[in-house]
C-alpha positions as CSV (number, residue, x, y, z in Angstrom):
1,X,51.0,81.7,78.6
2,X,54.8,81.9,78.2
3,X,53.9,85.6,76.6
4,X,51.8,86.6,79.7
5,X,54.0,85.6,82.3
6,X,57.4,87.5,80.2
7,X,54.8,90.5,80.2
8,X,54.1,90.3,83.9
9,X,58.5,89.7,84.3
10,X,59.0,93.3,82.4
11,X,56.1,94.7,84.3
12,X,57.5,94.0,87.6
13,X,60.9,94.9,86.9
14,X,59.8,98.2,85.6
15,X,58.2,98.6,89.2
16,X,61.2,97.3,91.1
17,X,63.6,99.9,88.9
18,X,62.7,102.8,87.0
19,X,63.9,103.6,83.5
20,X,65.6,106.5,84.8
21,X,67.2,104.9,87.5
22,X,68.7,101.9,85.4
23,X,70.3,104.6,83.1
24,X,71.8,106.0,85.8
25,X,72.9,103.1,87.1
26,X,74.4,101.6,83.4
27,X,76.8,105.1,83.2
28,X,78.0,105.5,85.8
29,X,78.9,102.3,85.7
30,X,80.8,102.6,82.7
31,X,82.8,105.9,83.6
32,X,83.6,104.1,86.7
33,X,85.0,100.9,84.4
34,X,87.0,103.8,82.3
35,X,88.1,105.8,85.4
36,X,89.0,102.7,87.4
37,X,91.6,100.6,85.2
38,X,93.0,103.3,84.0
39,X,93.5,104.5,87.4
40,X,94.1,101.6,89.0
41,X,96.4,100.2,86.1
42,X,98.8,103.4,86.5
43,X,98.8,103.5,90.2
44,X,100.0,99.6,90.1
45,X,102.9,100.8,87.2
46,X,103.8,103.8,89.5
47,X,104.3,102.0,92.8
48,X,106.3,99.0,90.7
49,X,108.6,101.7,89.6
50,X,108.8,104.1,92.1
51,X,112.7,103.4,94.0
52,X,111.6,104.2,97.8
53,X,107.9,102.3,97.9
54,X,108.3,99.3,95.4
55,X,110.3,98.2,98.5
56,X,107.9,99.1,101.2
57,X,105.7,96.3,103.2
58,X,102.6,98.6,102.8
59,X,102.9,98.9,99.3
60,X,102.5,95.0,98.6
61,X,98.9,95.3,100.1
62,X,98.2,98.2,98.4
63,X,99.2,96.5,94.9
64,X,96.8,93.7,96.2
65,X,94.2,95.7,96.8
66,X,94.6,98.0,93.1
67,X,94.9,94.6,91.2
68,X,91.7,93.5,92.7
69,X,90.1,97.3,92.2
70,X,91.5,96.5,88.8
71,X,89.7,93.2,88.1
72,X,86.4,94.6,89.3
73,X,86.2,97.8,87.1
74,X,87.5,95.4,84.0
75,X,85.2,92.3,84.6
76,X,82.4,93.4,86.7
77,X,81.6,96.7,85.9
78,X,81.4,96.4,82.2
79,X,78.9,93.2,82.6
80,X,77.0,95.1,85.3
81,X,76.2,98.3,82.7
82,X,74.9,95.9,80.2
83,X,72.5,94.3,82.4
84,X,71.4,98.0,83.5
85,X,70.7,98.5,80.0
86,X,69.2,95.8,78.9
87,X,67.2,95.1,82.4
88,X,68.2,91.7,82.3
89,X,70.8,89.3,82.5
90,X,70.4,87.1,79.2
91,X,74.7,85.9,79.3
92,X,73.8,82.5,80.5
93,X,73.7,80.7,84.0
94,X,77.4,79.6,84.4
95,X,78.9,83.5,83.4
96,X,76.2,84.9,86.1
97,X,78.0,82.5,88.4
98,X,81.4,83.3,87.7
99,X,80.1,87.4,87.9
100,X,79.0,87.1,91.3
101,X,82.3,84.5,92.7
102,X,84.8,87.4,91.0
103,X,82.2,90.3,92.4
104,X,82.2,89.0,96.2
105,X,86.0,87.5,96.2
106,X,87.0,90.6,94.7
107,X,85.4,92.7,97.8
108,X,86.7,89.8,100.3
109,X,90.2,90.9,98.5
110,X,89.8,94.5,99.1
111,X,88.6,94.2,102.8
112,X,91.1,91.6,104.1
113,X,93.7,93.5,102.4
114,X,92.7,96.9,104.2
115,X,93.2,94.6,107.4
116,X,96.7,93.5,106.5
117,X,97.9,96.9,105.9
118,X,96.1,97.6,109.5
119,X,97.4,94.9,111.2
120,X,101.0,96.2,109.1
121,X,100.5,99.8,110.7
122,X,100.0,98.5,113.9
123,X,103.0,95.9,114.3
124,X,105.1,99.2,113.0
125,X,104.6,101.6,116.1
126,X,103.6,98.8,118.8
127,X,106.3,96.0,117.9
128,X,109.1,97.8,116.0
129,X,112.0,95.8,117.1
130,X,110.4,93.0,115.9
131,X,108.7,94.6,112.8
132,X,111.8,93.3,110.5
133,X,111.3,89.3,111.9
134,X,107.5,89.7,111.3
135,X,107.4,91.1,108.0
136,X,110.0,89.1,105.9
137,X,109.3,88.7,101.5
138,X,108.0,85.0,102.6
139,X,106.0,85.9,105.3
140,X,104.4,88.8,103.4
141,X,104.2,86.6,100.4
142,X,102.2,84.0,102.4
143,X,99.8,86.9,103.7
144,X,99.1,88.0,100.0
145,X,98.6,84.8,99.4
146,X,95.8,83.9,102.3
147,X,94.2,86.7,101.0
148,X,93.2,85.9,98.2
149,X,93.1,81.9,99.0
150,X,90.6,83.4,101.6
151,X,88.3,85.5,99.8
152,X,87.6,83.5,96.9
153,X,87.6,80.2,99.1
154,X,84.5,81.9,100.5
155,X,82.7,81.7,97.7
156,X,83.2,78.2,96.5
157,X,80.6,76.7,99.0
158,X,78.0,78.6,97.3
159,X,79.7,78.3,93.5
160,X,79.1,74.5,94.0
161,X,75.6,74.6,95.2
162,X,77.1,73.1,98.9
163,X,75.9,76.0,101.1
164,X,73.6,78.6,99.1
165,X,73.9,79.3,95.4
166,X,75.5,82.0,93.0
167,X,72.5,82.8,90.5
168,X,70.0,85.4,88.8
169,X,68.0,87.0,90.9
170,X,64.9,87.8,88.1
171,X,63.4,90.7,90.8
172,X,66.8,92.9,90.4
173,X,68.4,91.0,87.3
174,X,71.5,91.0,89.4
175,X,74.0,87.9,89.9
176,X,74.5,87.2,93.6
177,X,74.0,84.9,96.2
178,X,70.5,82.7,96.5
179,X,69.0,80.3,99.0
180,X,69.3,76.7,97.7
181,X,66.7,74.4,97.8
182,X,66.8,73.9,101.3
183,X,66.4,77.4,102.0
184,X,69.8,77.5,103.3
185,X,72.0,80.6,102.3
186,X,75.4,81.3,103.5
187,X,74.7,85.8,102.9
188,X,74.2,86.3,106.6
189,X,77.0,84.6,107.7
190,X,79.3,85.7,104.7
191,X,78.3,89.5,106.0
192,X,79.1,88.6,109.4
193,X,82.9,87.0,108.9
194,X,83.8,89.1,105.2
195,X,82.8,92.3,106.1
196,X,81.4,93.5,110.1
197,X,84.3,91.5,111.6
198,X,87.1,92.1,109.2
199,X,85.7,96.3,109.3
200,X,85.7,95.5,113.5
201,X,89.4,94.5,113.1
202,X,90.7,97.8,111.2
203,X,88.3,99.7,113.8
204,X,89.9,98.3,117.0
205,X,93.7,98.4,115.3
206,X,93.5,102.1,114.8
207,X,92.2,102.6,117.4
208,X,95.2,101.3,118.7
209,X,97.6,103.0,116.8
210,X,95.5,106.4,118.1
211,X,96.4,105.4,121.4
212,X,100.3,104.5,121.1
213,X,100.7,107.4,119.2
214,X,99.4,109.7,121.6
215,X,100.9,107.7,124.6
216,X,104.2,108.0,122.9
217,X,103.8,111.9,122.1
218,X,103.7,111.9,125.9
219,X,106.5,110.2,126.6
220,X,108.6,112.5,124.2
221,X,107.5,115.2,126.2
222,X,110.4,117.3,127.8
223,X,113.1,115.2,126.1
224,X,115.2,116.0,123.6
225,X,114.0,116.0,119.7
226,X,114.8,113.4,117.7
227,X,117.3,113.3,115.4
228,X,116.6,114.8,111.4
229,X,116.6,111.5,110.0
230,X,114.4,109.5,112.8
231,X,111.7,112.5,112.8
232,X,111.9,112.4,109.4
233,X,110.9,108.8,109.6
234,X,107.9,109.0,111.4
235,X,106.2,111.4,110.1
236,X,106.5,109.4,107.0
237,X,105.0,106.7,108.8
238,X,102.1,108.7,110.4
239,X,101.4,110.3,107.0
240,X,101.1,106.7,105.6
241,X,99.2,105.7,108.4
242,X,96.5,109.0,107.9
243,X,96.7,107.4,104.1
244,X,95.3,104.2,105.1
245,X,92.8,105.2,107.6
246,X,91.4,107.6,104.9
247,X,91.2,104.9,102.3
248,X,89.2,102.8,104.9
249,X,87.0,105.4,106.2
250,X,85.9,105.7,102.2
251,X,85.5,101.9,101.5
252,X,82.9,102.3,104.7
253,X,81.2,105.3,103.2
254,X,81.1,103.5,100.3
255,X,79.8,99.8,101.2
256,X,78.0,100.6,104.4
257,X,74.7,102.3,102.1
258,X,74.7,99.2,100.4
259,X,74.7,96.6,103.5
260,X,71.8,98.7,104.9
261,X,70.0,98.3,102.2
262,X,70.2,95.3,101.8
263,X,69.1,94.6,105.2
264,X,66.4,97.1,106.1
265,X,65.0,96.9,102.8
266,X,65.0,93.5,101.2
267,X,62.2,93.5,99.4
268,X,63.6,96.7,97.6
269,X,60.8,99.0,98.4
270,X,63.2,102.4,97.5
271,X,64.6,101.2,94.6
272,X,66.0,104.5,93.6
273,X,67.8,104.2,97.1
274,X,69.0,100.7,96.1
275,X,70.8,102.3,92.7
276,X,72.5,104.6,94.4
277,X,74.1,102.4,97.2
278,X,74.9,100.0,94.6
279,X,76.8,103.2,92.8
280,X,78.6,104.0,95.8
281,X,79.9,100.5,96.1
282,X,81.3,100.7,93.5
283,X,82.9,104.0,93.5
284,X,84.9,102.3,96.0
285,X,86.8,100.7,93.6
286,X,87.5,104.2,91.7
287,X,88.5,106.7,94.3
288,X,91.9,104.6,95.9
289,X,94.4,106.4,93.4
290,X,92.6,109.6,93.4
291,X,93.0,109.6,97.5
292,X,96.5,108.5,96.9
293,X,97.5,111.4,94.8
294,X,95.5,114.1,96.5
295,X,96.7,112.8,100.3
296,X,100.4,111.5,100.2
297,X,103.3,112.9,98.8
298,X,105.5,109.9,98.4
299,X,102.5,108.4,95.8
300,X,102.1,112.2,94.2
301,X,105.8,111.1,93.8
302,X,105.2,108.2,92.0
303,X,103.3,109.3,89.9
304,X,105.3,112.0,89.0
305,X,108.3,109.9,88.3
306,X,105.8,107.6,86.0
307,X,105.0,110.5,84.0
308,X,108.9,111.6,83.7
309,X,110.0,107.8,82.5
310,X,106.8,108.1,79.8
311,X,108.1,111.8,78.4
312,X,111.3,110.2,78.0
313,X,113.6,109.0,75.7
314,X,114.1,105.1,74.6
315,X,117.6,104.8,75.9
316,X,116.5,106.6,79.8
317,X,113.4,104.3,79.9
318,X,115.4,101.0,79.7
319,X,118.0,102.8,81.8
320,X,115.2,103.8,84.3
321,X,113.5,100.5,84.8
322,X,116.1,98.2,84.2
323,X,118.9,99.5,86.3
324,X,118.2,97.8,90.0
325,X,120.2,100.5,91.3
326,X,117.5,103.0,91.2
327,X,115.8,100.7,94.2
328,X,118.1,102.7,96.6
329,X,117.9,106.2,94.6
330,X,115.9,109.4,95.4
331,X,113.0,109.7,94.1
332,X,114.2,110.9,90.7
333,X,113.9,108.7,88.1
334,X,117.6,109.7,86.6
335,X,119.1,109.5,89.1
336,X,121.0,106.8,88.5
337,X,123.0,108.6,85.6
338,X,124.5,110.5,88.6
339,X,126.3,107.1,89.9
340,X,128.5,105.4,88.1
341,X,127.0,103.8,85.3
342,X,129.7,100.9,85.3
343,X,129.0,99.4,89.2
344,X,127.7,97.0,89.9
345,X,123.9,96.6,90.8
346,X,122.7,96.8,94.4
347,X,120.5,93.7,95.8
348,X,117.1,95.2,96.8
C-alpha cells in the first residue's frame, strides 16, 4: 500500500513539474546562490568603505536590504536547488519551517526596506529643513530595527501553528505557508499588508517626489542658477533617487509574475509558467549590485575604491580602512596620505 501510494506521489509530481523544468529551476538557482553572495557580499564591503556613502542615510537601507539579499542567496537558494533536484523535500519538518520563516521575512526585509529608502527620498525634497531632526543614527537605527522586528514578526503566527502553518507542500515540494486545521491561513492577508500595501506606499511616495520635483523645476524658472556646490548636490540626489526607483521597478518585475501566479493559477495548471516566476523572484535578489554599478556613479565609485584597497599593499590597506579620516576624503582611497598623517582623526 505504502509502495502504491509513493508511486502515485512521484507520479503526480512528475505531472505538476516536468523534468526539464525542475532542472531549470535547480541551476539557475545555484548560479543565482554564486552570483548573489558574492555580489551582494562585495557591495556591503564597498559601501562600508567607501568615505562619501558609508555616511549617507540611504545607504543604511541599502545595507539592509543587501544583507537580507545576502541571507537569501546563502540560505534559501542553496536548499531550494536541492529540492529541485531531488523533487522533494526529504530535510525534515522543523528545517522546512525555518526555510520558509527566513524565505518570507527575508522578502518582508527587502520590501519594507525599499519603503524606508522611499519614505527617506521623500522627506529629502518635501521636508529638507527638517531632514537632519528626522533622520538622526538613533532614529535610523530604530527604523532598521522595525524592519526587521516587522518582517519576521509576521511570520511567527504561522511558525507556531497560531494563525496558518509553515510546512511541505507534497504537490510542489516547496516549504511555504499552509492552512491549519481550521482551514484558517494567514497568505491572503500576509499578501495584502507585506507586499500590495507596502508596493502602494513606494507607488504613491514617488509619485510624490515626481510631482515636487517638477513643481520645483517651475519655480526655478527665470531665477538665477544655483550655486556649483548646491546644483551639484541635487543632482546627486535626483541620480540616487532614479537609483531607487529603478531598483523598485525590478523587485516588481520580478515578484509581481510570481503573486499572479499564485493567484490566478493555484492549482498550478502551467507549471512551466510557475518555474519561471519563481526564477524571477529570485533574480530579485541578484540583480541590486549589478543595477548599482551599471546606474550610479558614486557606487561604480565604490566599487572602484574596493578594488584599489584589494590591489594594494599591507601597510595602505590598514592605513585605508583604519584611518577615520578617510570618512571626510574624496573618493580616493589614498587620500588620506595627502593630509597629514600625524592629526588627529575626525568624528564621523
Amino acid at each position: 500500500m505504502d509502495l502504491d501510494n509513493s508511486s502515485m506521489l512521484n507520479s503526480t509530481l512528475a505531472i505538476i513539474y516536468p523534468r526539464e523544468a525542475t532542472i531549470l529551476a535547480a541551476v539557475c538557482a545555484c548560479i543565482f546562490s554564486v552570483v548573489g553572495v558574492v555580489g551582494n557580499f562585495i557591495t556591503t564591503v564597498a559601501l562600508l568603505m567607501h568615505p562619501k556613502l558609508r555616511g549617507h542615510v540611504t545607504t543604511m537601507f541599502v545595507l539592509s536590504l543587501c544583507v537580507s539579499d545576502l541571507m537569501f542567496c546563502a540560505i534559501n537558494l542553496p536548499l531550494t536547488a536541492r529540492r529541485y533536484v531531488r523533487e522533494q523535500w526529504g530535510l525534515g519538518d522543523q528545517l522546512c519551517q525555518m526555510f520558509a520563516f527566513v524565505f518570507y521575512g527575508n522578502e518582508a526585509v527587502s520590501l519594507l526596506s525599499m519603503v524606508a529608502i522611499t519614505i527617506n527620498r521623500y522627506t529629502l525634497i518635501a521636508y529638507y529643513d527638517m531632514y537632519a531632526q528626522i533622520y538622526t543614527t538613533t532614529k535610523i537605527w530604530v527604523q532598521l530595527f522595525l524592519i526587521w522586528l516587522v518582517s519576521f514578526g509576521l511570520m511567527v503566527p504561522p511558525l507556531l501553528g497560531v494563525w496558518g502553518k509553515l510546512g511541505l507542500d507534497p504537490k510542489t515540494f516547496s516549504c511555504t505557508i499552509l492552512s491549519d486545521e481550521t482551514g484558517h491561513s494567514p497568505k491572503k492577508y500576509l499578501f495584502v499588508f507585506g507586499f500590495a500595501l507596502p508596493c502602494l506606499v513606494i507607488i504613491v511616495s514617488y509619485s510624490c517626489i515626481y510631482w515636487r520635483v517638477r513643481e520645483s523645476k517651475r519655480k526655478l524658472e527665470g531665477r538665477s542658477k544655483l550655486s556649483g556646490q548646491t546644483a551639484k548636490e541635487k543632482e546627486e540626489d535626483s541620480r540616487l533617487t532614479t537609483l531607487m526607483l529603478t531598483i523598485f521597478l525590478c523587485f516588481l518585475a520580478c515578484f509581481l509574475p510570481l503573486m499572479i501566479m499564485n493567484v490566478a493559477d493555484d492549482s498550478i495548471k502551467f507549471p512551466w509558467l510557475h518555474i519561471i516566476a519563481s526564477i524571477l523572484a529570485w533574480a530579485s535578489s541578484v540583480i541590486n549590485p549589478l543595477i548599482y554599478a551599471a546606474t550610479n556613479r558614486q557606487y561604480r565609485a565604490a566599487y572602484g575604491n574596493l578594488l584599489k584597497f584589494c590591489k594594494s599593499n599591507p601597510v595602505m590597506k590598514r592605513t585605508t580602512w583604519g584611518s577615520r579620516t578617510v570618512g571626510h576624503s574624496s573618493n580616493s582611497p589614498h587620500y588620506g596620505e595627502k593630509r597629514n598623517p600625524l592629526n588627529e582623526p575626525t568624528k564621523l
